[in-house]
C-alpha positions in Angstrom: -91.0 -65.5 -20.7 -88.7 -67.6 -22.9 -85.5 -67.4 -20.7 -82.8 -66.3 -23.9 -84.9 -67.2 -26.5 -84.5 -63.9 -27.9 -81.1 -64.1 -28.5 -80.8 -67.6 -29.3 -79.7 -69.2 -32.7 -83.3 -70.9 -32.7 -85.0 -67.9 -33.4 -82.2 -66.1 -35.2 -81.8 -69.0 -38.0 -84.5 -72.0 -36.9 -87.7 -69.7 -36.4 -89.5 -69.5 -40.3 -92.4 -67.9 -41.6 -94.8 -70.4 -42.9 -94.2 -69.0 -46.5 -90.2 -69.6 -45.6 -90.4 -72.7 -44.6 -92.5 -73.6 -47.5 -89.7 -72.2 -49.9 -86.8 -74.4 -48.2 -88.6 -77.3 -48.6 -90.0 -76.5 -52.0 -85.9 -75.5 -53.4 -85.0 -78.8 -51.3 -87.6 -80.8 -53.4 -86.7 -79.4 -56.8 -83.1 -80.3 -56.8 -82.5 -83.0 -59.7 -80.8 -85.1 -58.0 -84.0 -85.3 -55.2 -86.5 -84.7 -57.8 -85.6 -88.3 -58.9 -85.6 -89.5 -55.3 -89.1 -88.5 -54.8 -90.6 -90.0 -58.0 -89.1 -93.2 -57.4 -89.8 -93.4 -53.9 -93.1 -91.8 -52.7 -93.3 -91.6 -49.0 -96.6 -90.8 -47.1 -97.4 -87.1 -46.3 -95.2 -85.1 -43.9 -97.4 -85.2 -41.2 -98.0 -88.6 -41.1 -94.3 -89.4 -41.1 -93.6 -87.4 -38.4 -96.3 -89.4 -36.4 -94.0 -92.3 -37.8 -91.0 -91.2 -36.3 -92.2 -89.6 -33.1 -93.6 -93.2 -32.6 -90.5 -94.7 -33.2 -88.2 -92.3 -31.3 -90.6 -92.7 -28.1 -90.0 -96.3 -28.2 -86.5 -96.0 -28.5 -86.3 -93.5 -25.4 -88.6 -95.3 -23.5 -86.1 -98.4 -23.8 -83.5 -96.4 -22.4 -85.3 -94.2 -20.0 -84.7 -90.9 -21.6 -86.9 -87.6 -19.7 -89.3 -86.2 -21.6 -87.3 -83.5 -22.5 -84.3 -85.0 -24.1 -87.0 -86.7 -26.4 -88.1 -83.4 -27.3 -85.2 -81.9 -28.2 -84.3 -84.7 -30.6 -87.7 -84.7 -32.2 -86.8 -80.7 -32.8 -83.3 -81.9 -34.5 -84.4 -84.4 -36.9 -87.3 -81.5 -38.0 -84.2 -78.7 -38.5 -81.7 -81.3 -40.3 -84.2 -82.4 -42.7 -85.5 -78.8 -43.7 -81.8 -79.1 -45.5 -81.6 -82.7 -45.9 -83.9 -84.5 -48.2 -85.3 -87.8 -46.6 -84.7 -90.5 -48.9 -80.8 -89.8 -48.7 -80.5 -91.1 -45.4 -81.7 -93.7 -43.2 -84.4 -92.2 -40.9 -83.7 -95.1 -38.6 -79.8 -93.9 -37.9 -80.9 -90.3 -37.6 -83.7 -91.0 -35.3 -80.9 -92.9 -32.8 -78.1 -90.4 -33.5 -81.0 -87.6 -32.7 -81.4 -88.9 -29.5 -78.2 -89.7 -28.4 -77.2 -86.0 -29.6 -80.2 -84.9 -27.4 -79.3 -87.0 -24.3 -75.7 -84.8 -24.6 -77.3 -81.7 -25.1 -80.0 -82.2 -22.1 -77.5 -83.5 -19.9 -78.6 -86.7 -19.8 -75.6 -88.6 -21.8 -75.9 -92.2 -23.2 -73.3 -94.6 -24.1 -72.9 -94.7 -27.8 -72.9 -99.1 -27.5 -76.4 -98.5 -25.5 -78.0 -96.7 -28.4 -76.6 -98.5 -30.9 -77.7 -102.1 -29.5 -81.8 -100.9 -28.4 -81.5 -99.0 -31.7 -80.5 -102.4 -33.2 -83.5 -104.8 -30.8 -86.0 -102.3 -32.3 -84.8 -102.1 -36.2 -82.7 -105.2 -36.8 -82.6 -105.0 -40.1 -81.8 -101.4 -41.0 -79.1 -100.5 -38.2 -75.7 -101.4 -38.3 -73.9 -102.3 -35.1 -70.8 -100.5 -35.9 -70.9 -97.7 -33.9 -68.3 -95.7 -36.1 -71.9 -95.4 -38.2 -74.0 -93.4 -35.8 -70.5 -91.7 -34.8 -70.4 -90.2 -38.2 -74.4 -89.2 -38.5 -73.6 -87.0 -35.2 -71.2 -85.6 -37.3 -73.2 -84.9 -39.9 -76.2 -83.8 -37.7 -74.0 -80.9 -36.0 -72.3 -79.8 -39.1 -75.9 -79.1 -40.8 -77.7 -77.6 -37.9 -74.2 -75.5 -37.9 -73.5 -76.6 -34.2 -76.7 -74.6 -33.1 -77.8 -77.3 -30.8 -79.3 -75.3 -27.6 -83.3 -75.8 -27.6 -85.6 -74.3 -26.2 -88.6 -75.7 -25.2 -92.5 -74.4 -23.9 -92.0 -76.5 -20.7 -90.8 -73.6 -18.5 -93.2 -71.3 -19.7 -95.6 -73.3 -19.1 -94.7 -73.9 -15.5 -95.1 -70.5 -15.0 -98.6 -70.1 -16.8 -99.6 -72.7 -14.8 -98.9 -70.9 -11.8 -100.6 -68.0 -12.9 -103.9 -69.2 -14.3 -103.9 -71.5 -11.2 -104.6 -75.0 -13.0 -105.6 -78.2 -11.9 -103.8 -81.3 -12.2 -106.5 -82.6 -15.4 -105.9 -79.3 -17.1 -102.0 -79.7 -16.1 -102.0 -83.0 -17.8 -103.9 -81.9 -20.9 -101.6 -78.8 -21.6 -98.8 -81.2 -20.9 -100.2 -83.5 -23.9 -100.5 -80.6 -26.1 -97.3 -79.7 -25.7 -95.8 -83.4 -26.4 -98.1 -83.7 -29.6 -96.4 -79.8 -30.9 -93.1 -81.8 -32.0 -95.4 -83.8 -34.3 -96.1 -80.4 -36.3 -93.5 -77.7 -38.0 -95.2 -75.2 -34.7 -91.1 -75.7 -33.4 -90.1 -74.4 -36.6 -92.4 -71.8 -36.9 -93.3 -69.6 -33.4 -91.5 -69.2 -30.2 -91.8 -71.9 -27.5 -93.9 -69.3 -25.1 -96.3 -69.4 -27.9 -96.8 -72.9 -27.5 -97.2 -72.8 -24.5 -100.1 -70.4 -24.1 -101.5 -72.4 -26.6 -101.3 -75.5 -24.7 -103.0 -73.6 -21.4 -106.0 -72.2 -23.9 -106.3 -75.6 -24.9 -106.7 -77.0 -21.7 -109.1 -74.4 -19.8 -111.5 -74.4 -23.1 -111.6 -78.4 -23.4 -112.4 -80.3 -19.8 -110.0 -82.2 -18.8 -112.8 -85.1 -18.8 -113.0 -85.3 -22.1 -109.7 -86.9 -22.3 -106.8 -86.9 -24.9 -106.9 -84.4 -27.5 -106.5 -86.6 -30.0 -110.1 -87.9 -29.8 -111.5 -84.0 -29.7 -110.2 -81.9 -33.0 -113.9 -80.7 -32.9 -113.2 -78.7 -29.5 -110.3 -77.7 -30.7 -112.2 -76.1 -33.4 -114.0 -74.4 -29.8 -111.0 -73.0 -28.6 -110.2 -71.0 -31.8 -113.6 -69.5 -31.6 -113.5 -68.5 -28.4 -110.1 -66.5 -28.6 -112.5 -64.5 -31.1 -115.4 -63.9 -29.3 -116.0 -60.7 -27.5 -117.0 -60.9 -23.6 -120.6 -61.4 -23.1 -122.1 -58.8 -20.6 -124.2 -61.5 -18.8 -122.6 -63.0 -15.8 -120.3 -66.0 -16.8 -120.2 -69.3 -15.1 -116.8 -70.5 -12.9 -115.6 -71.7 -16.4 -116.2 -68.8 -18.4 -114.6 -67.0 -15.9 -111.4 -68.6 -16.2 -111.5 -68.6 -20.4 -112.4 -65.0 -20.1 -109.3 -64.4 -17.6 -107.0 -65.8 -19.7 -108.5 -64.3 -23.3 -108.3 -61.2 -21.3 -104.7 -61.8 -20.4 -103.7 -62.9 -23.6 -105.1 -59.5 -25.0 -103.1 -57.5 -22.8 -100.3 -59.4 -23.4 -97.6 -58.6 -26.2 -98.7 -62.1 -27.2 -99.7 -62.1 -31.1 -103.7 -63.8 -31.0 -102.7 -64.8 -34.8 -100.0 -66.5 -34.0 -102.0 -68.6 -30.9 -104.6 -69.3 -33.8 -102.0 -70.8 -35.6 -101.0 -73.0 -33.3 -104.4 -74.6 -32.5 -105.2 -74.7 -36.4 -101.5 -76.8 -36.2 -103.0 -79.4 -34.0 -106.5 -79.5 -35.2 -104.7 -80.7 -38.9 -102.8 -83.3 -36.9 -105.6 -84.7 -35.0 -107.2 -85.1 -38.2 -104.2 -86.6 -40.0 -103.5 -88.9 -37.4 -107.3 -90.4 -37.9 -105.8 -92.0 -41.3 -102.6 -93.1 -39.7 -100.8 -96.4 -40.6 -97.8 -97.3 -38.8 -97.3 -100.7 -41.3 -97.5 -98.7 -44.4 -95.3 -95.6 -43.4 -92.6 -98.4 -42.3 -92.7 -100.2 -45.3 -92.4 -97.2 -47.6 -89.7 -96.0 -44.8 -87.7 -99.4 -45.3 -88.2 -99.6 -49.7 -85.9 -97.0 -50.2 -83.7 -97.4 -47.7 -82.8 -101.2 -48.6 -82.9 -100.0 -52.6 -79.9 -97.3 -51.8 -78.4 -99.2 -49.3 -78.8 -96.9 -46.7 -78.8 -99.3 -43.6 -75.4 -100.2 -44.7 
């Protein structure tokens, strides 16, 4: 479903278990030399900085009128490069740009290294450099961590084809769309395959109705939509709607598709939409921009 995702470096060397993923971070975090870092220098939770920085790398895509998918892939570089890079010895800021301006290469959608540089620059004066040479050398630094394993791939063309097949409507279209956008907020690129995702997304969409609006304001029918991948058929005659979750919960059975792994996801998003209720894009900057003034990072 996953057009070479089987034989890609993503899920040969960028696909963890949650317990793996957990152990990188944890030997990342007890280095002496970071273990310093940390104390000094709290930072909110992960999950509320990567809120942060999806904000932030939106805004900086927007202002150059980067596709959707190009945003995504730099949103999945910045997660792999600091699962071996610890935070504080950077500056997010340049990594976010160079990210992007990697991704735009990658997705075939190339910008010029001045461009990034200067909107990088209108939205962070103060902690990017205009030399270029700066963000020349973090896309250095970028590829040589990720071991120049930069081909992505993402749930968007299996999703096209699920939406074919479960025969959606625009609403529930737009819905799985969002789901899919909000994934890069979460580790779920780090941890299961982008078909995965993408089933998730569709499950998501024909349990919640597409009236209810963004998922964001509905982590409650999230909780719904775990539920129902665990409840057996009833024997009583569904309506139209159950028809359609049964249909899919019946395909998804079938399917070579772990259920766990689906459940996963969804618990993924219903911890995000929760975090993202105590959100605060002030503090997370000024955190961000403490450490990175203290070690001279924007230099």
């Amino acid at each position: 479903m996953a057009a070479n995702y089987w034989e890609s470096s993503q899920r040969k060397y960028w696909t963890f278990s949650k317990k793996g993923l957990a152990d990188v971070r944890r030997a990342q975090e007890s280095e002496p030399a970071n273990k310093q870092l940390i104390a000094t220098y709290p930072l909110p939770e992960r999950r509320l900085l990567n809120i942060y920085f999806h904000l932030q790398l939106a805004k900086l895509a927007k202002r150059m009128s980067v596709r959707q998918q190009a945003l995504a892939t730099a949103q999945v570089y910045m997660r792999r490069y600091y699962t071996k890079v610890e935070i504080r010895t950077t500056n997010p800021y340049l990594v976010l740009a160079t990210s992007l301006y990697l991704a735009c290469k990658m997705e075939e959608c190339p910008q010029h290294i001045r461009i990034v540089v200067g909107e990088a620059r209108q939205l962070w004066p103060e902690l990017i450099s205009s030399d270029t040479s700066k963000l020349g050398e973090c896309e250095f630094n970028l590829i040589s961590t990720m071991n120049s394993q930069l081909i992505v791939h993402h749930p968007y063309r299996s999703f096209i084809d699920l939406q074919t097949t479960f025969s959606l409507v625009q609403e529930e279209v737009s819905l799985a769309w969002s789901a899919i956008n909000d994934h890069f907020l979460t580790d779920l690129p780090l941890l299961h395959p982008p078909h995965v995702v993408a089933i998730t997304a569709v499950l998501l969409a024909v349990v919640l109705k597409p009236t209810q609006g963004n998922l964001q304001s509905h982590a409650q029918s999230l909780q719904t939509a775990m539920s129902t991948i665990a409840v057996p058929p009833s024997n009583t005659a569904p309506t139209t709607a159950q028809a359609r979750i049964q249909k899919l919960i019946t395909w998804l059975a079938e399917s070579s598709v772990s259920i766990e792994a689906v459940v996963d996801c969804v618990q993924e998003l219903i911890s995000l939409y929760d975090v993202w209720e105590s959100f605060n894009e002030k503090q997370c900057k000024e955190q961000i921009t403490r450490f990175v003034k203290a070690l001279a990072l924007d230099k």
